[in-house]
PyMOL Python script that loads the backbone (N, CA, C, O; Angstrom):
from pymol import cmd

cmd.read_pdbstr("""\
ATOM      1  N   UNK A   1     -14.883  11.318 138.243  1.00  0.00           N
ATOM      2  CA  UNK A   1     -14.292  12.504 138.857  1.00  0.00           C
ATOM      3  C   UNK A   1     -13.252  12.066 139.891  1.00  0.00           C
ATOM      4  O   UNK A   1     -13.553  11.071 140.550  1.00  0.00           O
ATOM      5  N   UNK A   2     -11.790  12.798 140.194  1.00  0.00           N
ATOM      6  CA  UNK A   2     -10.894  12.368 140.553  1.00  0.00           C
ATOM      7  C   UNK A   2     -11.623  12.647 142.169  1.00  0.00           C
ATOM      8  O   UNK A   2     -12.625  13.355 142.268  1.00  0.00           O
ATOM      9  N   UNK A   3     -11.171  12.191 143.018  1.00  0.00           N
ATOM     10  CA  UNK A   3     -11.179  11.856 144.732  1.00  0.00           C
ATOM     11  C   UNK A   3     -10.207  13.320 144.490  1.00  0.00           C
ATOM     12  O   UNK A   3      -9.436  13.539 143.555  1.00  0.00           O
ATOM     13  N   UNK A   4     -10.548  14.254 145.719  1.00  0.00           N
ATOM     14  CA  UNK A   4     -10.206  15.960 146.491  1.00  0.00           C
ATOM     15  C   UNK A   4      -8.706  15.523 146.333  1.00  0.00           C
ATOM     16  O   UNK A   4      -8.050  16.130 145.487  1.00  0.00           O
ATOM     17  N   UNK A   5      -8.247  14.777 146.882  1.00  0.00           N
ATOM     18  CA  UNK A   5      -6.531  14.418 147.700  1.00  0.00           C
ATOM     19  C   UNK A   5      -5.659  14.145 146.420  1.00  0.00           C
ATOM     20  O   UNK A   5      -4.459  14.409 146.362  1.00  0.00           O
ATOM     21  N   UNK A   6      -6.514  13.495 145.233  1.00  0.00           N
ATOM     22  CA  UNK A   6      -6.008  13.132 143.628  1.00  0.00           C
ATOM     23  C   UNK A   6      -5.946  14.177 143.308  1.00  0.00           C
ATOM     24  O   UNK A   6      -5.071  14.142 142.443  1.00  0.00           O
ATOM     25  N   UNK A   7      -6.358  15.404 143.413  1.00  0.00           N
ATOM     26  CA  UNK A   7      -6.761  16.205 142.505  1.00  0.00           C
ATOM     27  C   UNK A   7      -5.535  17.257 142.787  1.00  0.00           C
ATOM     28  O   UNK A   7      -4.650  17.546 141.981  1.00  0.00           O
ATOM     29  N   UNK A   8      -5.725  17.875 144.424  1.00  0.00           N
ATOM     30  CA  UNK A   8      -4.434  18.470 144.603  1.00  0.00           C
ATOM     31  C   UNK A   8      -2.976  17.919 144.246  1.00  0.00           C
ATOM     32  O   UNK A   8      -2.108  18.600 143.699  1.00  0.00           O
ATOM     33  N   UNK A   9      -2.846  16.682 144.609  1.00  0.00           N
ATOM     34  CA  UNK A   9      -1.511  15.610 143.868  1.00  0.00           C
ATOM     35  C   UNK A   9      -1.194  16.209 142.730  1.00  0.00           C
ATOM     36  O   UNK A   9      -0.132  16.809 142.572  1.00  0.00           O
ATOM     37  N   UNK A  10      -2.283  16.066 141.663  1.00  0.00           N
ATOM     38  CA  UNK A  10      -1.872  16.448 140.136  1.00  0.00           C
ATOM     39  C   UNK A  10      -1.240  17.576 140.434  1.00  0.00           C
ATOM     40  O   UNK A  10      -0.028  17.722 140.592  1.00  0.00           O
ATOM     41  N   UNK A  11      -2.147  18.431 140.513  1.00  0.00           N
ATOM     42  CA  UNK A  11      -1.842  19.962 140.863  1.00  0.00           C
ATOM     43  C   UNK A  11      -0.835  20.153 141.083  1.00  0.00           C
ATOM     44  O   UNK A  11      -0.323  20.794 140.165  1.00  0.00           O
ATOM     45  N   UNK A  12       0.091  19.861 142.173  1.00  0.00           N
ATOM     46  CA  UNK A  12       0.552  19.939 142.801  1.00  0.00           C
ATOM     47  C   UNK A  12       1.993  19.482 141.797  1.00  0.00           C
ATOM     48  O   UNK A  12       2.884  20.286 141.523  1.00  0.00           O
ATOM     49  N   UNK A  13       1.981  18.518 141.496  1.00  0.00           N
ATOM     50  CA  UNK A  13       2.822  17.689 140.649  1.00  0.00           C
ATOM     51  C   UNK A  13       3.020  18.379 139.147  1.00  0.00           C
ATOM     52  O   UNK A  13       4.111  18.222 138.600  1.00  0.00           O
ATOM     53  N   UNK A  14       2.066  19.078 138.529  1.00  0.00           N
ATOM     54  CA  UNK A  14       1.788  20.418 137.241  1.00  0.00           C
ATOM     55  C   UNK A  14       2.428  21.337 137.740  1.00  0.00           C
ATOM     56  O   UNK A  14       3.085  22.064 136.994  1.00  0.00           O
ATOM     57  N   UNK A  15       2.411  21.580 139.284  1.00  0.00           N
ATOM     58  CA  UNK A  15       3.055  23.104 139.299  1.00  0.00           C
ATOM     59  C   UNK A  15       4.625  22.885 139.265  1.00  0.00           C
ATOM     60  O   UNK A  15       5.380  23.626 138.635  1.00  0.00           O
ATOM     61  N   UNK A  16       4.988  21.923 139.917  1.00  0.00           N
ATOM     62  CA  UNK A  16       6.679  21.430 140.108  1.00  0.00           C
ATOM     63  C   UNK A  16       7.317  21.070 138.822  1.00  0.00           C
ATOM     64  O   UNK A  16       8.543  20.955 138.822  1.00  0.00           O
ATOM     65  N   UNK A  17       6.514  20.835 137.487  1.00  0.00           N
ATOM     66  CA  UNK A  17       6.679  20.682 136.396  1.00  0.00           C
ATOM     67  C   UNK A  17       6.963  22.086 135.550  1.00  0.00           C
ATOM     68  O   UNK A  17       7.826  22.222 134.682  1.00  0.00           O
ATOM     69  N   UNK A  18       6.114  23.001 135.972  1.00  0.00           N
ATOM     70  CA  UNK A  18       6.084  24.262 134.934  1.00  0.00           C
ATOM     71  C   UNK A  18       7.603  24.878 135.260  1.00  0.00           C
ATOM     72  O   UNK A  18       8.275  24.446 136.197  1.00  0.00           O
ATOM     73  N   UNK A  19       7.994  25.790 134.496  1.00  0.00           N
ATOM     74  CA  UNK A  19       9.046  26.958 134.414  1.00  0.00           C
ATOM     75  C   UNK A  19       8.881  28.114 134.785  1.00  0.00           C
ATOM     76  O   UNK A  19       9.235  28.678 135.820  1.00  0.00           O
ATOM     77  N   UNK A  20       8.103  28.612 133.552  1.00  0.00           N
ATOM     78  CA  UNK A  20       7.914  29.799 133.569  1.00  0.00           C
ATOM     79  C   UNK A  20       6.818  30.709 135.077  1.00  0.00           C
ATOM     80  O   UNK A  20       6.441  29.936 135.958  1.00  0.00           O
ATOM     81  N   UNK A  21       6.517  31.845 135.195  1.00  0.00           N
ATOM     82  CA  UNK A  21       5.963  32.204 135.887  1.00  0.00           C
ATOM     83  C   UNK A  21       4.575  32.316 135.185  1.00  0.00           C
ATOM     84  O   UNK A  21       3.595  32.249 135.927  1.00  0.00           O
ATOM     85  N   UNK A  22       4.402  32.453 134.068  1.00  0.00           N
ATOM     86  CA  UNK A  22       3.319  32.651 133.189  1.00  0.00           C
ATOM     87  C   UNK A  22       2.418  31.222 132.959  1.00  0.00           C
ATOM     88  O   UNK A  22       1.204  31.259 132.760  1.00  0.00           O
ATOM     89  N   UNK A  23       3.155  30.036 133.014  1.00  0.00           N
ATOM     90  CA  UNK A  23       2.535  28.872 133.252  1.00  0.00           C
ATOM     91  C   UNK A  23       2.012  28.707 134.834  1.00  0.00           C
ATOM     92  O   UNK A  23       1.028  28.032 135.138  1.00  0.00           O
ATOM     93  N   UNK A  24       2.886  29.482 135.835  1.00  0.00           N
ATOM     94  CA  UNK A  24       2.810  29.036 137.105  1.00  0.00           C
ATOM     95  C   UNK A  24       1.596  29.783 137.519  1.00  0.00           C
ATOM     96  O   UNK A  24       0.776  29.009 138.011  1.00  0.00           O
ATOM     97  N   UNK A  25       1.242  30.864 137.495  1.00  0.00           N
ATOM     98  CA  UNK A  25       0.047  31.473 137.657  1.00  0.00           C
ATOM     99  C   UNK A  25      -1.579  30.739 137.924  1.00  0.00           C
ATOM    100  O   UNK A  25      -2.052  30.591 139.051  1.00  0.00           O
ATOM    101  N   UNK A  26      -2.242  30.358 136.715  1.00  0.00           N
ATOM    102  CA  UNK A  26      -3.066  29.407 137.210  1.00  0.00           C
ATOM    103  C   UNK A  26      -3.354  28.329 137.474  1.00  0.00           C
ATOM    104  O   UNK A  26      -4.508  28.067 137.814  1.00  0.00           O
ATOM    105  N   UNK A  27      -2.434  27.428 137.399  1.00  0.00           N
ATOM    106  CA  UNK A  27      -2.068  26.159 138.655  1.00  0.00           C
ATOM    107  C   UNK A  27      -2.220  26.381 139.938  1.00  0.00           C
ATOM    108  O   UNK A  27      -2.361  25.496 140.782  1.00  0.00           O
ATOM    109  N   UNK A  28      -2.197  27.643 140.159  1.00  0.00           N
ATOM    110  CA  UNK A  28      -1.972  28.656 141.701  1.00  0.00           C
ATOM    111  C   UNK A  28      -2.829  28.624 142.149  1.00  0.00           C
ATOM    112  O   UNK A  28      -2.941  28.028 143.220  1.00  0.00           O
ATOM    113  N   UNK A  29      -4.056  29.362 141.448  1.00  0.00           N
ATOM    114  CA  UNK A  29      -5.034  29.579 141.474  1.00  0.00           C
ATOM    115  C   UNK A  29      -5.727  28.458 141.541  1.00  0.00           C
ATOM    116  O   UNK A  29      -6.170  28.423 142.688  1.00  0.00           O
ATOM    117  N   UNK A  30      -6.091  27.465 140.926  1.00  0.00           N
ATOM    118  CA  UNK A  30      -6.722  26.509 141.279  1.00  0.00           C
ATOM    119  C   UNK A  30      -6.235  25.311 141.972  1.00  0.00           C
ATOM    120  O   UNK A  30      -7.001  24.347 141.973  1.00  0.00           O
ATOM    121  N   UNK A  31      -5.178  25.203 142.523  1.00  0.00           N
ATOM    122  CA  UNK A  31      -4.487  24.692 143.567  1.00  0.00           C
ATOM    123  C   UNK A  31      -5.027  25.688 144.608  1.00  0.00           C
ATOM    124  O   UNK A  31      -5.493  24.941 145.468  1.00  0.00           O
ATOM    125  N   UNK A  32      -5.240  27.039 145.042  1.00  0.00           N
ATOM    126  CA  UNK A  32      -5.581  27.320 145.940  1.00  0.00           C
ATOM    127  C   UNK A  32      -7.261  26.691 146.163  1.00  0.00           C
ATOM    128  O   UNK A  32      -7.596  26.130 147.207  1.00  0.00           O
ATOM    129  N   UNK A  33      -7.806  26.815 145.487  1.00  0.00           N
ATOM    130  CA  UNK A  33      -9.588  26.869 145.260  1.00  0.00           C
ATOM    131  C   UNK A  33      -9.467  25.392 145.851  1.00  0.00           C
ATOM    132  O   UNK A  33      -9.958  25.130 146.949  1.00  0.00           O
ATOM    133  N   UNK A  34      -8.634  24.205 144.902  1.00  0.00           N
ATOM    134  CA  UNK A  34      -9.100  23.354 145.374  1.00  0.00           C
ATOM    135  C   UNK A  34      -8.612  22.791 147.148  1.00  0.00           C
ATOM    136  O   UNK A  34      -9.219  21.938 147.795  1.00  0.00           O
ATOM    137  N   UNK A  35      -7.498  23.485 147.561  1.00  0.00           N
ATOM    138  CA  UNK A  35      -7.141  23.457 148.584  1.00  0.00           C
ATOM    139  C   UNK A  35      -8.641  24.004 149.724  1.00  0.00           C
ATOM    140  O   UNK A  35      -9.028  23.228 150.598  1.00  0.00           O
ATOM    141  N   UNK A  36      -9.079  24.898 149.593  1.00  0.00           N
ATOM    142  CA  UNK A  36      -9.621  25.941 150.164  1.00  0.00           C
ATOM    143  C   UNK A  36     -11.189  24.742 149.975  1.00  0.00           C
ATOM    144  O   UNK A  36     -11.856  24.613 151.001  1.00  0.00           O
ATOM    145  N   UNK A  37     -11.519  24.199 149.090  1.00  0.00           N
ATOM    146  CA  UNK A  37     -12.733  23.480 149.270  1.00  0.00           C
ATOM    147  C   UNK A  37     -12.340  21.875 150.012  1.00  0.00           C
ATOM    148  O   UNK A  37     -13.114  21.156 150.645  1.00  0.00           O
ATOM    149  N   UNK A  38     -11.182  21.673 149.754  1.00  0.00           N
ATOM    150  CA  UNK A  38     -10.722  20.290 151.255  1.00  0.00           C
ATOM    151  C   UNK A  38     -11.306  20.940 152.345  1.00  0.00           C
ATOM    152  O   UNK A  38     -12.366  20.822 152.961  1.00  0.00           O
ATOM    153  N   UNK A  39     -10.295  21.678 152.415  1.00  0.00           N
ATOM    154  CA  UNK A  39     -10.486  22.388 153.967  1.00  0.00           C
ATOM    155  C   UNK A  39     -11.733  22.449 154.492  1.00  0.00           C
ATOM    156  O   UNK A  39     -11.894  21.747 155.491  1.00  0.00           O
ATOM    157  N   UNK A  40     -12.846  23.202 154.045  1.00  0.00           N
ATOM    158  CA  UNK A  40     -14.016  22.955 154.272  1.00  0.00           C
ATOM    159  C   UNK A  40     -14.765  21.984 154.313  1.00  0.00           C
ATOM    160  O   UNK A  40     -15.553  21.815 155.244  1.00  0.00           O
ATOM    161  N   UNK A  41     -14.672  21.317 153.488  1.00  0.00           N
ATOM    162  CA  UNK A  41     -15.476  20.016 153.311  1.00  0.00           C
ATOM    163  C   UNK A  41     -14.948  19.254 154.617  1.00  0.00           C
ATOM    164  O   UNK A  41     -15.802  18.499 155.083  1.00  0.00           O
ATOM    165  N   UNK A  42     -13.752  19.280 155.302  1.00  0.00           N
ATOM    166  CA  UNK A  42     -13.219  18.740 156.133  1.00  0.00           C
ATOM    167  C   UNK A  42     -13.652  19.040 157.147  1.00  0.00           C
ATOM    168  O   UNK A  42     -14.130  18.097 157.778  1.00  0.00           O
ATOM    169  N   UNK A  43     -13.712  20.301 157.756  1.00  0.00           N
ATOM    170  CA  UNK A  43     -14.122  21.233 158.555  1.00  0.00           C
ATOM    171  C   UNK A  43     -15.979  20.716 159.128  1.00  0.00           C
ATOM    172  O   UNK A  43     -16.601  20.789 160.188  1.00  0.00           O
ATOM    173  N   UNK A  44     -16.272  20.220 157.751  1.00  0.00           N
ATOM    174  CA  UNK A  44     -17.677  20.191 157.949  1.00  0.00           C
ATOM    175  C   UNK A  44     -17.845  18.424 158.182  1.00  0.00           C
ATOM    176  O   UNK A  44     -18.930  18.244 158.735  1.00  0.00           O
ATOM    177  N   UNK A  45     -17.418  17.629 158.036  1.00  0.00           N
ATOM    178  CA  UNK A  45     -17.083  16.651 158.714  1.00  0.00           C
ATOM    179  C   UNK A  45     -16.812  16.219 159.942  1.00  0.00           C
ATOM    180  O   UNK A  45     -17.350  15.322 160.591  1.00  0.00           O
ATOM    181  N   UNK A  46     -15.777  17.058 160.252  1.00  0.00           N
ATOM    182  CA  UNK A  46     -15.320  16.944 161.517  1.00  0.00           C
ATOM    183  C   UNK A  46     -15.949  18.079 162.595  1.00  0.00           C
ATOM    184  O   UNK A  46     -15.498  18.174 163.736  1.00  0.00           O
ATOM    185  N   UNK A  47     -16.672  18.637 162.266  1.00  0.00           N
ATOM    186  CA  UNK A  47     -17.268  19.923 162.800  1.00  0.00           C
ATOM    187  C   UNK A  47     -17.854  19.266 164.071  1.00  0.00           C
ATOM    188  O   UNK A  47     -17.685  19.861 165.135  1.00  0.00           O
ATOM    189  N   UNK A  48     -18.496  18.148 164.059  1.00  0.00           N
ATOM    190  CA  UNK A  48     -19.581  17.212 165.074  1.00  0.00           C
ATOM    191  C   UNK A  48     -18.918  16.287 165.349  1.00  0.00           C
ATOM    192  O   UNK A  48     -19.690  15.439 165.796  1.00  0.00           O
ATOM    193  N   UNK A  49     -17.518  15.770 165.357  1.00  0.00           N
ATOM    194  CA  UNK A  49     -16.852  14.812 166.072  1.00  0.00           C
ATOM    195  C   UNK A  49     -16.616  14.950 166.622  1.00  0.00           C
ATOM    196  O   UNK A  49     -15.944  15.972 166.764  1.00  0.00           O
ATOM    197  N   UNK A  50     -16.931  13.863 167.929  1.00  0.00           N
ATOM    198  CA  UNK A  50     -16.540  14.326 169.031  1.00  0.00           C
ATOM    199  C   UNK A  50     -14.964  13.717 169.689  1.00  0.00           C
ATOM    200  O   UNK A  50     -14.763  12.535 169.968  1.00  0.00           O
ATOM    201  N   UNK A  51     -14.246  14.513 169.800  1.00  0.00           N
ATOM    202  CA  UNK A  51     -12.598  14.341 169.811  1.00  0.00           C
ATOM    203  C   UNK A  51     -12.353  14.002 171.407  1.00  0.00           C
ATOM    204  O   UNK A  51     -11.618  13.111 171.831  1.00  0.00           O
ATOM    205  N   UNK A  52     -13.014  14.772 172.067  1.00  0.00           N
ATOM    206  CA  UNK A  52     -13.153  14.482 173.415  1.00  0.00           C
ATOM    207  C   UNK A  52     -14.353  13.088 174.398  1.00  0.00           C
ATOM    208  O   UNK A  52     -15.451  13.480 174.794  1.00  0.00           O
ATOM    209  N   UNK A  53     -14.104  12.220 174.543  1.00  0.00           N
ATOM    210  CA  UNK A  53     -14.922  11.277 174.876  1.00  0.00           C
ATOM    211  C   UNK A  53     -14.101  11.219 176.454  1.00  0.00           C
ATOM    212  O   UNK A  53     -12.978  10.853 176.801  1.00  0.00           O
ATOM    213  N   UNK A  54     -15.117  11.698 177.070  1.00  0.00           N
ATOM    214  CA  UNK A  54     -15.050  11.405 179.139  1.00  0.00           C
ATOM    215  C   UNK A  54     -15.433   9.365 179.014  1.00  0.00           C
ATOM    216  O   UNK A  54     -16.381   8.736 178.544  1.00  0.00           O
ATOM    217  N   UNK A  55     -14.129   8.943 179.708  1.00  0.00           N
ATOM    218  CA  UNK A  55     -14.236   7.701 180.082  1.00  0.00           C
ATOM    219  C   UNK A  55     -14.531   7.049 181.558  1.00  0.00           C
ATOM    220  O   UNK A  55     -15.045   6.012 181.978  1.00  0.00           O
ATOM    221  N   UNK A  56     -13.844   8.383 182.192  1.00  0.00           N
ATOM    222  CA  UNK A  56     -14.350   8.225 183.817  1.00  0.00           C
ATOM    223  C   UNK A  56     -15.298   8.982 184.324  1.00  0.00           C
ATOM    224  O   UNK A  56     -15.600  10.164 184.159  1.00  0.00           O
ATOM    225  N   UNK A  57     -15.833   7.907 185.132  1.00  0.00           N
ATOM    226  CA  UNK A  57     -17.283   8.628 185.736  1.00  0.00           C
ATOM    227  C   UNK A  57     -16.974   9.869 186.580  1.00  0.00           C
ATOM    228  O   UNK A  57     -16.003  10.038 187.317  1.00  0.00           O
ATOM    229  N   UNK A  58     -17.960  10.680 186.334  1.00  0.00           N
ATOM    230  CA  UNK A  58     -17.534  11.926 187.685  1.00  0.00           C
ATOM    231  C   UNK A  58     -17.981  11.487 189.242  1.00  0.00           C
ATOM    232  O   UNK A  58     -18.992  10.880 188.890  1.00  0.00           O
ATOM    233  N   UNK A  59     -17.980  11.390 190.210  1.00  0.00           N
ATOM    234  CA  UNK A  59     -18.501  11.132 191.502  1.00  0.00           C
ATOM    235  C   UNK A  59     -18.723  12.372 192.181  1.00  0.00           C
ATOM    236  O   UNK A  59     -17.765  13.133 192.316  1.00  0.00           O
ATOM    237  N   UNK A  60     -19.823  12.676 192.617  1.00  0.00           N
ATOM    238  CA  UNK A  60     -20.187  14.286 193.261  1.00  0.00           C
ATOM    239  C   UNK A  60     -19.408  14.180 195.041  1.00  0.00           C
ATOM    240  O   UNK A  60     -20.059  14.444 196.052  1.00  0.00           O
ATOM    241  N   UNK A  61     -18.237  13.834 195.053  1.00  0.00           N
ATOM    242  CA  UNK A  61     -17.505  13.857 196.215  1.00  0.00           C
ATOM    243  C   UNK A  61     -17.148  14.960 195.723  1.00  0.00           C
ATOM    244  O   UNK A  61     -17.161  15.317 194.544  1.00  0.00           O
ATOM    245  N   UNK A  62     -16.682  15.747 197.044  1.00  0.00           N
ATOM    246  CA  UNK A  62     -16.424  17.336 197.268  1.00  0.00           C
ATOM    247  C   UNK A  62     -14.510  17.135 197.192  1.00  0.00           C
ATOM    248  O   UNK A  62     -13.905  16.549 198.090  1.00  0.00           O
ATOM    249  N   UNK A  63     -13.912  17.649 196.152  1.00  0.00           N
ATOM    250  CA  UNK A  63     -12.330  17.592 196.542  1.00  0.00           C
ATOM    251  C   UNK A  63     -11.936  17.774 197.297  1.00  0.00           C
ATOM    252  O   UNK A  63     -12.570  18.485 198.077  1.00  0.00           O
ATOM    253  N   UNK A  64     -10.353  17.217 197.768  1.00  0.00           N
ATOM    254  CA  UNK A  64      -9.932  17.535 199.220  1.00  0.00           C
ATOM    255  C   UNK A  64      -9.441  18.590 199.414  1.00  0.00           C
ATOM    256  O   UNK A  64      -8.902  19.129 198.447  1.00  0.00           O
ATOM    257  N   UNK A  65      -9.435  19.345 200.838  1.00  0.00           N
ATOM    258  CA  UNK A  65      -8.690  20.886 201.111  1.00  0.00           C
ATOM    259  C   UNK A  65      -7.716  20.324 201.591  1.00  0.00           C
ATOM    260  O   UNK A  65      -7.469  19.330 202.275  1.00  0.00           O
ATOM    261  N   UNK A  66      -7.054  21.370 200.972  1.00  0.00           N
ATOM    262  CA  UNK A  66      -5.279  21.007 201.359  1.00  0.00           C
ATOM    263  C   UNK A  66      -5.122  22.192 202.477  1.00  0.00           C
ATOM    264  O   UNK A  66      -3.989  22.379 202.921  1.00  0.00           O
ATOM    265  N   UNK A  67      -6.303  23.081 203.003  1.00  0.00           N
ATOM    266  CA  UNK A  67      -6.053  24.154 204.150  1.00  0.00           C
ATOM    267  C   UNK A  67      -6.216  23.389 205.403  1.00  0.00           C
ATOM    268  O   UNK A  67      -5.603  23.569 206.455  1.00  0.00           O
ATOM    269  N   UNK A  68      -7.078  22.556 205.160  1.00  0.00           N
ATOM    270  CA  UNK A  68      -6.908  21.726 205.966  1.00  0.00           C
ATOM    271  C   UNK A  68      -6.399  20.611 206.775  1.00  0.00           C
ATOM    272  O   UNK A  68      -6.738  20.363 207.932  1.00  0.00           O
ATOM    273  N   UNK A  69      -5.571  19.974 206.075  1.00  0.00           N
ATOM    274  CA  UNK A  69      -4.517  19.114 206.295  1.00  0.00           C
ATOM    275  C   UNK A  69      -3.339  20.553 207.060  1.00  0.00           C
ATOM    276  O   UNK A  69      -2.888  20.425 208.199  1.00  0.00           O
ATOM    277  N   UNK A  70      -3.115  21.439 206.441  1.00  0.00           N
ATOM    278  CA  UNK A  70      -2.090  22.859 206.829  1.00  0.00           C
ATOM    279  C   UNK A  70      -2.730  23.063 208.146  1.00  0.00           C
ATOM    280  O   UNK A  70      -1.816  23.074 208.971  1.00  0.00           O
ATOM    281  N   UNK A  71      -3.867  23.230 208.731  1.00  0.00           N
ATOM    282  CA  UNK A  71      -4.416  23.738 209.791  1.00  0.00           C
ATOM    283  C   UNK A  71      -4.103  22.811 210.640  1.00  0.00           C
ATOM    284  O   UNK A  71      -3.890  23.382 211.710  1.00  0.00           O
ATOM    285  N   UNK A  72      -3.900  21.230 210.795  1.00  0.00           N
ATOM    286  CA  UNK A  72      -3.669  20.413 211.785  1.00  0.00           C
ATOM    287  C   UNK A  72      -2.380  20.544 212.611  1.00  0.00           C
ATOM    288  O   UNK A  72      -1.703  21.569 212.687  1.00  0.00           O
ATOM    289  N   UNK A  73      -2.212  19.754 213.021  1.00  0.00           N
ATOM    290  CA  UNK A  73      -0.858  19.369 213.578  1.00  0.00           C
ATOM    291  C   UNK A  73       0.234  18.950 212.971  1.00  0.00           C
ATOM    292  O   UNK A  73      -0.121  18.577 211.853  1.00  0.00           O
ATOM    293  N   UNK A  74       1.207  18.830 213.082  1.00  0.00           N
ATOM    294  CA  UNK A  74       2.112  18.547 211.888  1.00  0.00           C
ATOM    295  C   UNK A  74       2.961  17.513 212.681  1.00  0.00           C
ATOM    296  O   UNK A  74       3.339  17.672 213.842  1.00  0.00           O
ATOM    297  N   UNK A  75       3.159  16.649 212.052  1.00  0.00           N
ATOM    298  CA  UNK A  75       4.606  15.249 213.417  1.00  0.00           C
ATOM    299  C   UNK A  75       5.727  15.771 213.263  1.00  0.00           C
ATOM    300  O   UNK A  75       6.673  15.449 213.981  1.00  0.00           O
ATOM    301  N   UNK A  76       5.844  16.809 212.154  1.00  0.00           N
ATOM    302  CA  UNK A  76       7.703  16.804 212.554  1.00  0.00           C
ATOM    303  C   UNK A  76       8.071  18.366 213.330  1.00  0.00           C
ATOM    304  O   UNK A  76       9.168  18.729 213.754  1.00  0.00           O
ATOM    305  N   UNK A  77       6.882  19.057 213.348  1.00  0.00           N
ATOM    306  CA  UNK A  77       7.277  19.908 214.375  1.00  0.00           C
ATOM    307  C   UNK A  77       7.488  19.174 216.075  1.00  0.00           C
ATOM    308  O   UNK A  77       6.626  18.472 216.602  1.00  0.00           O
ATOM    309  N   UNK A  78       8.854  19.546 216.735  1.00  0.00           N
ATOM    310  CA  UNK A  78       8.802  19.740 218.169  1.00  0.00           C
ATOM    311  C   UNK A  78       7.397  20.437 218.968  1.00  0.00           C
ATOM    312  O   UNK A  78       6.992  21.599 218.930  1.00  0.00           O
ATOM    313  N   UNK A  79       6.871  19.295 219.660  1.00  0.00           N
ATOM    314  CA  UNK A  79       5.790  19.795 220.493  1.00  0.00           C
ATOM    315  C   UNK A  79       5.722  20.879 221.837  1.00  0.00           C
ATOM    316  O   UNK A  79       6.900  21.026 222.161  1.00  0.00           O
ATOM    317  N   UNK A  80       5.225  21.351 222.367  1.00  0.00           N
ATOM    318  CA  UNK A  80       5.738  22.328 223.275  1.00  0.00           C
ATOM    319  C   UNK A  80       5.298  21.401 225.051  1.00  0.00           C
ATOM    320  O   UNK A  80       4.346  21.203 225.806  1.00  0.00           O
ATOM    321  N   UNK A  81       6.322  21.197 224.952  1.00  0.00           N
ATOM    322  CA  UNK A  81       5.638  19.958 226.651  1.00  0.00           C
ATOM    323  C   UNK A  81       5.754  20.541 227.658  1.00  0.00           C
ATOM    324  O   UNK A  81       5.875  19.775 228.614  1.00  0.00           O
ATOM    325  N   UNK A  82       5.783  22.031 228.015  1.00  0.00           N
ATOM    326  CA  UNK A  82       5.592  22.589 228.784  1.00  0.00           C
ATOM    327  C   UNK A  82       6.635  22.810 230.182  1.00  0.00           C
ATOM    328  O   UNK A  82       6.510  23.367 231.273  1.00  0.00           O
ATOM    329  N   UNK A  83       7.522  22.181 229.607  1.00  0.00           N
ATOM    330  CA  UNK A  83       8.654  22.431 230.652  1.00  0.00           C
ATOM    331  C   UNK A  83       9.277  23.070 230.606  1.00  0.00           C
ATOM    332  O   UNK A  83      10.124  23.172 231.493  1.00  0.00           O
TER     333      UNK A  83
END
""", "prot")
cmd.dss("prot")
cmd.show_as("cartoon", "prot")
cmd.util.cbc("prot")
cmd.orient("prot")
């Protein structure tokens, strides 16, 4: 039995061959079917891979506030020296 990816090829390669619309019809059809069972079969493969793999550790440090750095003092404002 031909391998899924052989199979659409032919297919695929039968339909670019035909003329008529009357030949083209069920090439269609089973070019779709067999398209439509890749897909799935694929689907169900890859369904449980995991695509996302975390490489860095998380550390339970609290992120920094940036309201806070805003709330301080700032160096390039002029200070008020009271004179």
């Amino acid at each position: 039995m031909l391998r899924m990816e052989d199979r659409i090829r032919r297919l695929c390669l039968e339909l670019l061959a035909k003329k008529g619309d009357e030949e083209v019809g069920p090439i269609l059809v089973e070019l779709r079917e067999a398209l439509h069972l890749h897909i799935e079969r694929m689907r169900e493969r890859f369904g449980a891979y995991p695509f996302l793999v975390e490489r860095r550790t998380r550390n339970d440090s609290p992120p920094v506030n940036k309201q806070d750095k805003e709330d301080g003092p700032n160096e390039t404002r002029p200070r008020d020296t009271g004179i």
